[in-house]
DSSP file (Angstrom, degrees, kcal/mol; ACC not computed):
  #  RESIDUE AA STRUCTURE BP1 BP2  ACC     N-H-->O    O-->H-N    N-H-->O    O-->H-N    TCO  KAPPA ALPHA  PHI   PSI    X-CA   Y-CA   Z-CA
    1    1 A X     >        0   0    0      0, 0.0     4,-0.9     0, 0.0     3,-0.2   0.000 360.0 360.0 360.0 -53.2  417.7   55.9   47.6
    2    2 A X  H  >  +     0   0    0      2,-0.2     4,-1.9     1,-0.2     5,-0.1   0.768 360.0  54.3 -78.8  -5.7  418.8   59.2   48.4
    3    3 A X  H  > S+     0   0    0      1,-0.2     4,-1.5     2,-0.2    -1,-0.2   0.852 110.6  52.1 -69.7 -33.2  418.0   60.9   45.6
    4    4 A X  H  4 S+     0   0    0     -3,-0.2     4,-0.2     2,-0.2    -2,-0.2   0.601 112.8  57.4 -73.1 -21.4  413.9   59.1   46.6
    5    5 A X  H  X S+     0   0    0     -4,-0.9     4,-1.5     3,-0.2    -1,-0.2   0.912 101.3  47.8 -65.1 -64.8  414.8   60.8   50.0
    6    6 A X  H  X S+     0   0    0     -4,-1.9     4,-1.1     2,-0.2    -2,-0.2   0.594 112.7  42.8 -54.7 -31.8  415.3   64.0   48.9
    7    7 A X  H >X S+     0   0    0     -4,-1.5     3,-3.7     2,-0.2     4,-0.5   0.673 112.9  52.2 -95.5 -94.9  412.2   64.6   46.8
    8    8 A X  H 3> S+     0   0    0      1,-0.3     4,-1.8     2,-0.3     5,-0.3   0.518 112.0  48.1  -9.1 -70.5  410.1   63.0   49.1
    9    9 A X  H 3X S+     0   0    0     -4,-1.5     4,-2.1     1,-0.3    -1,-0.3   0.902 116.8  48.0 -50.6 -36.9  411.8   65.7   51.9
   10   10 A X  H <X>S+     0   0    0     -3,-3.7     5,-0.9    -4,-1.1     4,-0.9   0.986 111.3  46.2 -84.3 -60.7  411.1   68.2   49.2
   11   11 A X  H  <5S+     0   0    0     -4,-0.5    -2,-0.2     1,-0.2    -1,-0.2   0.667 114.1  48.5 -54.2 -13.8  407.5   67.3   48.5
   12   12 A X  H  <5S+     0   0    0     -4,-1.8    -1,-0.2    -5,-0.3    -2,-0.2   0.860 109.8  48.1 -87.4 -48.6  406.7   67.1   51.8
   13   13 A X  H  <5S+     0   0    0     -4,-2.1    -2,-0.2    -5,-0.3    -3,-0.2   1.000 130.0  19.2 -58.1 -80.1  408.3   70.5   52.9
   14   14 A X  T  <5S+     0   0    0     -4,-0.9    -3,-0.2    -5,-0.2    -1,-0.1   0.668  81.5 173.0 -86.7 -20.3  406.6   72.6   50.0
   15   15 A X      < -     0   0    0     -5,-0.9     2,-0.5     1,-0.1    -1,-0.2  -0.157  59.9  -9.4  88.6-139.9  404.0   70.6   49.0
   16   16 A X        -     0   0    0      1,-0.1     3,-0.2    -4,-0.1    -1,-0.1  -0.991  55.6-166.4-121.6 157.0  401.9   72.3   46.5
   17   17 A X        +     0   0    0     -2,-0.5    -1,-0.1     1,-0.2    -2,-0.1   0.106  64.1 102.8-115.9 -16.8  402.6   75.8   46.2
   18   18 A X  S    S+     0   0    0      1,-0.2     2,-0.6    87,-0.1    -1,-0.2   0.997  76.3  52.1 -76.5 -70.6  399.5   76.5   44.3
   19   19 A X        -     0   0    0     86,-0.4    -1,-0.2    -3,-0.2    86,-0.1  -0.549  56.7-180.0 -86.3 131.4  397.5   78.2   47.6
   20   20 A X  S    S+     0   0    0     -2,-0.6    -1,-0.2     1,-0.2    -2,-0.1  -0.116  76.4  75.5-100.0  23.2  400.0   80.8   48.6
   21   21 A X  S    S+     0   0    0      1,-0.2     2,-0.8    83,-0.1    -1,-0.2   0.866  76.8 170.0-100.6 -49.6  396.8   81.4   51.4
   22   22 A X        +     0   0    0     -3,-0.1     2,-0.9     3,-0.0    -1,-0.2  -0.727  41.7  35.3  66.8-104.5  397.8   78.3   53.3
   23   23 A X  S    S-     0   0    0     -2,-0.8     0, 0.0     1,-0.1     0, 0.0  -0.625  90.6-106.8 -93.0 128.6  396.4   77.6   56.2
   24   24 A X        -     0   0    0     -2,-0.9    -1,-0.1     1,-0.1    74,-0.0   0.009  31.0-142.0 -18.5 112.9  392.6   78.6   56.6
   25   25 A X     >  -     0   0    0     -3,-0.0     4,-2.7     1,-0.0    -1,-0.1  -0.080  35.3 -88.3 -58.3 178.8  391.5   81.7   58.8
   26   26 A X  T  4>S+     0   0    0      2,-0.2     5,-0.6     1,-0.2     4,-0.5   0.973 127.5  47.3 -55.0 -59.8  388.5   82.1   61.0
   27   27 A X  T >>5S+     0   0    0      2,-0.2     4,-3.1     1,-0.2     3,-2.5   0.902 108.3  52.1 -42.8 -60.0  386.4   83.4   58.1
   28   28 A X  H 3>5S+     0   0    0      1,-0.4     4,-2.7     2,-0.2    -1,-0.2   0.924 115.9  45.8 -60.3 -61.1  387.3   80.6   55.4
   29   29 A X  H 3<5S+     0   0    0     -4,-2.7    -1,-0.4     1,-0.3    -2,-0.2   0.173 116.3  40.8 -80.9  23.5  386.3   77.9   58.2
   30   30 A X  H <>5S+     0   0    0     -3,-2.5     4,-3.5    -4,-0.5     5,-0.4   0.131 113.5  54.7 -67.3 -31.9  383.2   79.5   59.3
   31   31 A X  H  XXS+     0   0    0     -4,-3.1     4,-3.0    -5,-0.6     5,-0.5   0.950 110.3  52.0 -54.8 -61.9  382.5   80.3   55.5
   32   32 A X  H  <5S+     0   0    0     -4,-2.7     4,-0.5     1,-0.2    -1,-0.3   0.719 104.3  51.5 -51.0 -29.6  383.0   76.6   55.2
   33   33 A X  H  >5S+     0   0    0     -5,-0.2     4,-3.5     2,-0.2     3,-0.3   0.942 111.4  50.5 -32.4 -67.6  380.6   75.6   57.8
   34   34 A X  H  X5S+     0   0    0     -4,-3.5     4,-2.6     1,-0.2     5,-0.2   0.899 103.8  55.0 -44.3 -47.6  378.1   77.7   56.2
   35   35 A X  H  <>S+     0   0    0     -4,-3.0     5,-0.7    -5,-0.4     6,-0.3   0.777 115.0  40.7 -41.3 -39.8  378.7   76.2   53.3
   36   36 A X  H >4<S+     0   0    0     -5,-0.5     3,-1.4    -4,-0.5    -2,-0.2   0.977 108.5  58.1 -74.0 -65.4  378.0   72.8   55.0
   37   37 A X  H 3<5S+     0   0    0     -4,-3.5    -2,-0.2     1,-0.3    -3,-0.2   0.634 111.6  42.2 -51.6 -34.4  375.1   73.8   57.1
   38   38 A X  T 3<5S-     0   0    0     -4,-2.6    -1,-0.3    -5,-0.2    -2,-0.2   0.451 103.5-126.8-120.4  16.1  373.3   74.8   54.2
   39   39 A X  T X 5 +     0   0    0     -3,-1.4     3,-4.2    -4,-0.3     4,-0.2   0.669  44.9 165.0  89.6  17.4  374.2   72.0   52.1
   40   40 A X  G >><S+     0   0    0     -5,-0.7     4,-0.9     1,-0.3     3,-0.8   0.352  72.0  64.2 -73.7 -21.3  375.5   74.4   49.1
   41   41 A X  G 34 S+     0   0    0      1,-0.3    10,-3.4    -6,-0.3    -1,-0.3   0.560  80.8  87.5-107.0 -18.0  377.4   71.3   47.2
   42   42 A X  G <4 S-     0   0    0     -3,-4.2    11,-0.3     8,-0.2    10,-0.3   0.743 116.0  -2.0 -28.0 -39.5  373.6   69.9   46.8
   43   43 A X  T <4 S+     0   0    0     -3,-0.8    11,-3.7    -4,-0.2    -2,-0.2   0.642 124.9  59.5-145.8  -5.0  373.7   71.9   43.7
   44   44 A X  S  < S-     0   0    0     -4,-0.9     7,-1.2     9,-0.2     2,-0.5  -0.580  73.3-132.2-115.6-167.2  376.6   73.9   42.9
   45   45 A X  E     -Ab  50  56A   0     10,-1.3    12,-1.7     5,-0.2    13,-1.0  -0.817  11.9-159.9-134.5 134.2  380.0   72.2   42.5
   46   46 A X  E >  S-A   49   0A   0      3,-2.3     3,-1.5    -2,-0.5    10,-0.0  -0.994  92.6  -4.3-133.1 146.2  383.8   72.8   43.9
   47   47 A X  T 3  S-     0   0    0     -2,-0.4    -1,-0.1     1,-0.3     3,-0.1   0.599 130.8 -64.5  57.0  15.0  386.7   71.2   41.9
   48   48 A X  T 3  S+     0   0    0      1,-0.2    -1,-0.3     3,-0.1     2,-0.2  -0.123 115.2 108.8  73.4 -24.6  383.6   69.4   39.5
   49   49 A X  E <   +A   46   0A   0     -3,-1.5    -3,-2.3    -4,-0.1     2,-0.3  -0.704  53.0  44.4 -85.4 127.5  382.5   67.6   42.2
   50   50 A X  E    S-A   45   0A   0     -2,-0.2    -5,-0.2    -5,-0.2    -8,-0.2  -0.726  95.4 -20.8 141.8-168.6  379.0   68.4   44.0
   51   51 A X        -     0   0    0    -10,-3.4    -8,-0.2    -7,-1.2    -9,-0.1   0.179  41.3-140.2 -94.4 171.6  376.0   69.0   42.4
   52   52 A X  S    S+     0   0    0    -10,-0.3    -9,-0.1     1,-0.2    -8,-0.1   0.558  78.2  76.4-122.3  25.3  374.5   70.1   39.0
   53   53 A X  S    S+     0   0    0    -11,-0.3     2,-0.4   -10,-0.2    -9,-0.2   0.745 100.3  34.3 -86.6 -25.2  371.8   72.2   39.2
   54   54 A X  S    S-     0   0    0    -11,-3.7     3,-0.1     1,-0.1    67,-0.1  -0.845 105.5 -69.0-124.6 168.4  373.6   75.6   40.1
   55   55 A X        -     0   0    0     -2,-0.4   -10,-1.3    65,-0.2     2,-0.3   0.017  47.1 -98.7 -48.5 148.1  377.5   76.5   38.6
   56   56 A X  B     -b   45   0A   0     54,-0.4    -1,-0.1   -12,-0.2   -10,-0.1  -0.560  42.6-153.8 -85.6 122.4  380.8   74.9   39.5
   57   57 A X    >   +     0   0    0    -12,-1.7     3,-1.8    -2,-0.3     4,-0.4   0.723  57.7 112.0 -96.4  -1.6  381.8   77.9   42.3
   58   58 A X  T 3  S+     0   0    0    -13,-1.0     3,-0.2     1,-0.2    48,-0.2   0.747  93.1   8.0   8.3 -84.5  385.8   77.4   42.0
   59   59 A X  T 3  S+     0   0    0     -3,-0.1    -1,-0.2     1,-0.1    -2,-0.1  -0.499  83.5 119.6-131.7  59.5  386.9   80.5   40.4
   60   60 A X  S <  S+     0   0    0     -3,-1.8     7,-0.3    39,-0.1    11,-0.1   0.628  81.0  59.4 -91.9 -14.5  383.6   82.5   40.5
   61   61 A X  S    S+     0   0    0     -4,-0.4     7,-0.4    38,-0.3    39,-0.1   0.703 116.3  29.4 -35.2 -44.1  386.1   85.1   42.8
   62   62 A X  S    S+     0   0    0      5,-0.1     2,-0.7    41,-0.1    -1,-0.2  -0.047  95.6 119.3-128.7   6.3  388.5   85.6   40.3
   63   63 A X  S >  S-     0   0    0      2,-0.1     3,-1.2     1,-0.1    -3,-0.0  -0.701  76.4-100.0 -88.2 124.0  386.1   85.2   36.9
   64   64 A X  T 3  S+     0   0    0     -2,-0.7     3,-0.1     1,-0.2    -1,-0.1   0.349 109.8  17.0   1.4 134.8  385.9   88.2   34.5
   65   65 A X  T 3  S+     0   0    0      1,-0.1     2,-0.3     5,-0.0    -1,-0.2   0.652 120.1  75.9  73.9  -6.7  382.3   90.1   35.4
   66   66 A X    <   +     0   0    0     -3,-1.2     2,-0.3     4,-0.1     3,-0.1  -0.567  49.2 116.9-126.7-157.3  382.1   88.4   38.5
   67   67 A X  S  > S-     0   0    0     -2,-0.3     4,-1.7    -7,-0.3    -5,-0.1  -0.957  81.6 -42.1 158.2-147.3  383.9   88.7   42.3
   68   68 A X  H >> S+     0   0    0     -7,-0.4     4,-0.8    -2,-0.3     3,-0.8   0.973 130.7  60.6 -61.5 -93.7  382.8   89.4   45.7
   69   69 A X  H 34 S+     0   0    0      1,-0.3    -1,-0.1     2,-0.2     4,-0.1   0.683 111.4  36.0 -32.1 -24.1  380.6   92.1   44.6
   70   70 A X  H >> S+     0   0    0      2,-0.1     3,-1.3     1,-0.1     4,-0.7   0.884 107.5  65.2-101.5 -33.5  378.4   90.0   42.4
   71   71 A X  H <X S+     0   0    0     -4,-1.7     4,-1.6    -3,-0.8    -2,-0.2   0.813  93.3  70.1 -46.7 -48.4  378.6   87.1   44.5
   72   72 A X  H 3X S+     0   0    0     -4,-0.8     4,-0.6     1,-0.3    -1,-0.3   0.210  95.4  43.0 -26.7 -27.9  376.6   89.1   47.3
   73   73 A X  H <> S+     0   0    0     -3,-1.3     4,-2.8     2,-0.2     5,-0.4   0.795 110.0  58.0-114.7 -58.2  373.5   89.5   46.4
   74   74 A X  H  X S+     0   0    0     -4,-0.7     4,-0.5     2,-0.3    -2,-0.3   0.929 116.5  42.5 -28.5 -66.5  373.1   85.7   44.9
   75   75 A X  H  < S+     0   0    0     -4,-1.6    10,-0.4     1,-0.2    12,-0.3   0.801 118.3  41.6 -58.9 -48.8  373.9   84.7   48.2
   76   76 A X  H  < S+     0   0    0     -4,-0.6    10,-0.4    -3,-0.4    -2,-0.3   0.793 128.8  19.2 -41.1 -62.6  372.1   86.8   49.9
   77   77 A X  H  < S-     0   0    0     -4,-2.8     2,-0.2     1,-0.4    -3,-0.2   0.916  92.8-139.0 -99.7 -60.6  368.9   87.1   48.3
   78   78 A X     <  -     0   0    0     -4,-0.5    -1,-0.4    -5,-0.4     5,-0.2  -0.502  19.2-118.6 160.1-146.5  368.9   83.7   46.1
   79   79 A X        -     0   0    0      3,-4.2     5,-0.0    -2,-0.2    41,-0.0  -0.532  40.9 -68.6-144.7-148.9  367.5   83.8   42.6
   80   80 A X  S    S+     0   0    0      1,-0.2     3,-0.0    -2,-0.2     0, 0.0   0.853 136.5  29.7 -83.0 -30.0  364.5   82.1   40.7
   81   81 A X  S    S+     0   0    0      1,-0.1     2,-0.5     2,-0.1    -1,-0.2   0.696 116.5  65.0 -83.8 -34.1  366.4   78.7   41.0
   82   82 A X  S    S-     0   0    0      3,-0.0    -3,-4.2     0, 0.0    -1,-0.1  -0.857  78.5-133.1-120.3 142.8  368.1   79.3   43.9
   83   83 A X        -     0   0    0     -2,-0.5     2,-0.5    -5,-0.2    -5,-0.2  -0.207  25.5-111.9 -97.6 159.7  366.4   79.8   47.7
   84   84 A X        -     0   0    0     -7,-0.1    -1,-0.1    -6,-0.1    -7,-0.1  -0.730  21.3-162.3 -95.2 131.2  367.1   82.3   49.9
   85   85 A X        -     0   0    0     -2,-0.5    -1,-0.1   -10,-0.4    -8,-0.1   0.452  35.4-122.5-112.5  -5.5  368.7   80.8   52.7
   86   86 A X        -     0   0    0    -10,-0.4   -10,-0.1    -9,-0.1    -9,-0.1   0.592  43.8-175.0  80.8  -2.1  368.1   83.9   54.9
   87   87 A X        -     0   0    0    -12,-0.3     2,-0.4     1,-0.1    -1,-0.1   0.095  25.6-120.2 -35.9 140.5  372.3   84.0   55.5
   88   88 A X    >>  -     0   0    0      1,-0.0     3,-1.4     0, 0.0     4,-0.5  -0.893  32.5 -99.9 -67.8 130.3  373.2   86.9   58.2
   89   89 A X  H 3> S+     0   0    0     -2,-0.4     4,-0.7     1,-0.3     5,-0.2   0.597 125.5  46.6 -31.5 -25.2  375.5   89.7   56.7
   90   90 A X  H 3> S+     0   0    0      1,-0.2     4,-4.4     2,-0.2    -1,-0.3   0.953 111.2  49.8 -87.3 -41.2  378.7   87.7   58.6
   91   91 A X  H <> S+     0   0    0     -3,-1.4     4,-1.0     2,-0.2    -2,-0.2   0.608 109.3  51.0 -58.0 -20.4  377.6   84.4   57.4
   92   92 A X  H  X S+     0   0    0     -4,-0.5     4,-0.7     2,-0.2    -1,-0.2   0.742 119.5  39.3 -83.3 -33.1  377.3   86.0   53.4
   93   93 A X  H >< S+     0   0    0     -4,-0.7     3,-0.7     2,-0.2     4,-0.3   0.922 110.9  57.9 -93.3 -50.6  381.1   87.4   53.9
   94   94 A X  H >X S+     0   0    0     -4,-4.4     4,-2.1     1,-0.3     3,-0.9   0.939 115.0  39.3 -52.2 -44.8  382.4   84.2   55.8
   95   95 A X  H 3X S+     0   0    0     -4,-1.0     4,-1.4     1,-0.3    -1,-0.3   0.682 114.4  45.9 -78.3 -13.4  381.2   82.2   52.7
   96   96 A X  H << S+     0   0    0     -4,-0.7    -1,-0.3    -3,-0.7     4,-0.2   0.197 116.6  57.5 -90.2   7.4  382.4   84.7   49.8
   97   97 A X  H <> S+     0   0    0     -3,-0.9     4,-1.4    -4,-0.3    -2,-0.2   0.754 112.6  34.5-102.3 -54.9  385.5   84.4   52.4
   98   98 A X  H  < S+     0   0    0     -4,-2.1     3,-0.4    -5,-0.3     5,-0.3   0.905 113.1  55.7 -70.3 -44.6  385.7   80.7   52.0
   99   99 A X  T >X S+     0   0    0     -4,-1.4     4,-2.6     1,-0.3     3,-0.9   0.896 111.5  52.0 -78.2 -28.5  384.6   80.5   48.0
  100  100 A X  H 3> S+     0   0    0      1,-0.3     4,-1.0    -4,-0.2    -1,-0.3   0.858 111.9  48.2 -73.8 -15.9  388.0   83.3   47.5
  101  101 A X  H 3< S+     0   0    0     -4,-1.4    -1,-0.3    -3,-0.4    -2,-0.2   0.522 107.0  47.8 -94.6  -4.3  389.8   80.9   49.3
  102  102 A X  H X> S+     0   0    0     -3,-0.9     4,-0.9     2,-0.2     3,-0.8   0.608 113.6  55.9-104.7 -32.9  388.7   77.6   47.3
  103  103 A X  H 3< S+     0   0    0     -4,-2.6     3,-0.3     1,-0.3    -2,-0.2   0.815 102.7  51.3 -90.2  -1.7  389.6   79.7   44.1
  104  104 A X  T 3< S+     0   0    0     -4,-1.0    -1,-0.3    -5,-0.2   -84,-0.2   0.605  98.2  68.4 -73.1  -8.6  393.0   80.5   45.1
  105  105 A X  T <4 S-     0   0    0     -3,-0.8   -86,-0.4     1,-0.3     2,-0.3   0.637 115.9 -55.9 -87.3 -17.8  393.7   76.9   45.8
  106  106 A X     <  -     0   0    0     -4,-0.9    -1,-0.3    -3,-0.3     2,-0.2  -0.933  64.9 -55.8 164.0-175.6  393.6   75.8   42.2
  107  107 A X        -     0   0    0     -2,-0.3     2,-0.6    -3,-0.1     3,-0.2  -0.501  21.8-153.7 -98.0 135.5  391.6   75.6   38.9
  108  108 A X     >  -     0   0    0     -2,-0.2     4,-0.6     1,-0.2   -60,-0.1  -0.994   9.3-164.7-118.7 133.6  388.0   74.1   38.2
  109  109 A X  H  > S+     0   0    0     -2,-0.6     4,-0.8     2,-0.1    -1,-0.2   0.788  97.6  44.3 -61.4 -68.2  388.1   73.0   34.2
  110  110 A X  H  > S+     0   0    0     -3,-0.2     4,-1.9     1,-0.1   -54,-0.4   0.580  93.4  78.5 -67.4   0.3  384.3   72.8   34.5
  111  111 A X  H  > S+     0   0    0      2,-0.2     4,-3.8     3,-0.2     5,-0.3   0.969  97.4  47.0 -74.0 -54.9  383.9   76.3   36.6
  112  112 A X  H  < S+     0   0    0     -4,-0.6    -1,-0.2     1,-0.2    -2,-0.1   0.788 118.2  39.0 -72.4 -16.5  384.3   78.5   33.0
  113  113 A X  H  X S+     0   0    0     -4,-0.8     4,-1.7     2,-0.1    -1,-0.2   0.765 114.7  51.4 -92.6 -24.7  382.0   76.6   31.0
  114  114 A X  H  X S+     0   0    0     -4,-1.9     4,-1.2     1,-0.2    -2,-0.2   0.863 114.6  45.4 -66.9 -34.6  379.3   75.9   33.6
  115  115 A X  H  X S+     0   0    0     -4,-3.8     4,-0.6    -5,-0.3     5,-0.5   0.670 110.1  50.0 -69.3  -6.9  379.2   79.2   34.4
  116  116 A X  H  4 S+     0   0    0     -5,-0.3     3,-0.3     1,-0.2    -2,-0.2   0.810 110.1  48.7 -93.0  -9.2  379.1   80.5   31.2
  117  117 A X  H  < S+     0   0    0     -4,-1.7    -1,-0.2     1,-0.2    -2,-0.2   0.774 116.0  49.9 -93.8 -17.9  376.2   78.1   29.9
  118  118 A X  H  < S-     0   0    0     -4,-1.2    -1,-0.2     2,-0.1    -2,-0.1   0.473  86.1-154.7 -64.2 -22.7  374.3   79.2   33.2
  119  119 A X     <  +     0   0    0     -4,-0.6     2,-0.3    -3,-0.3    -3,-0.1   0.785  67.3  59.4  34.6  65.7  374.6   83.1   33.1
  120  120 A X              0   0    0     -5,-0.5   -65,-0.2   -41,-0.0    -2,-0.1  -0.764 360.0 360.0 163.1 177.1  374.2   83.5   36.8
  121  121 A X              0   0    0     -2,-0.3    -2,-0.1   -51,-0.1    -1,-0.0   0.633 360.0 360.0 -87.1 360.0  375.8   82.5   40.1
């Protein structure tokens, strides 16, 4: 019983360790609004889950070739599959704010092969 005490007390206190980000800022929950508001899980994907027409966006933050800087313009601008959503410059950084914050929180399995078989964001 106390040994069931103590890890419980311990899981509870540190939890998982994985995002060292913790608790959300302003940006990351506006990003995540945006994210809502324009319905972005309709075709792209967080954790596997959410749609399949555009790339699982997990760890497009922290994948090889890709970051912030490529994200920007995709977001911005769309592409031949994906519409331009008209984002304002705070609303494109609150959500590239929000997608670094979903890929520090852990690992998408599908993120490195859906992007790779997709070649774009």
């Amino acid at each position: 019983m106390v040994s069931f005490a103590c890890f419980s007390w311990f899981v509870y206190t540190h939890g998982d360790d994985n995002n060292k980000e913790g608790t959300p800022n302003q940006q990351v929950l506006a990003g995540w609004k945006v994210w809502q508001d324009n319905n972005c899980q309709s075709c792209h994907q967080l954790y596997g889950l959410g749609g399949y027409m555009g790339p699982d966006l997990t760890n497009v933050a922290t994948q090889t070739g890709k970051g912030p800087s490529y994200m920007e313009p995709y977001i911005k601008y769309g592409t031949g599959r994906m519409p331009s959503f008209h984002l304002s410059d705070t609303d494109v950084h609150d959500l590239i704010g929000f997608l670094k914050w979903v890929d520090k929180s852990g690992q998408s399995k599908l993120s490195e092969g859906m992007n790779q078989q997709s070649g774009s964001f």
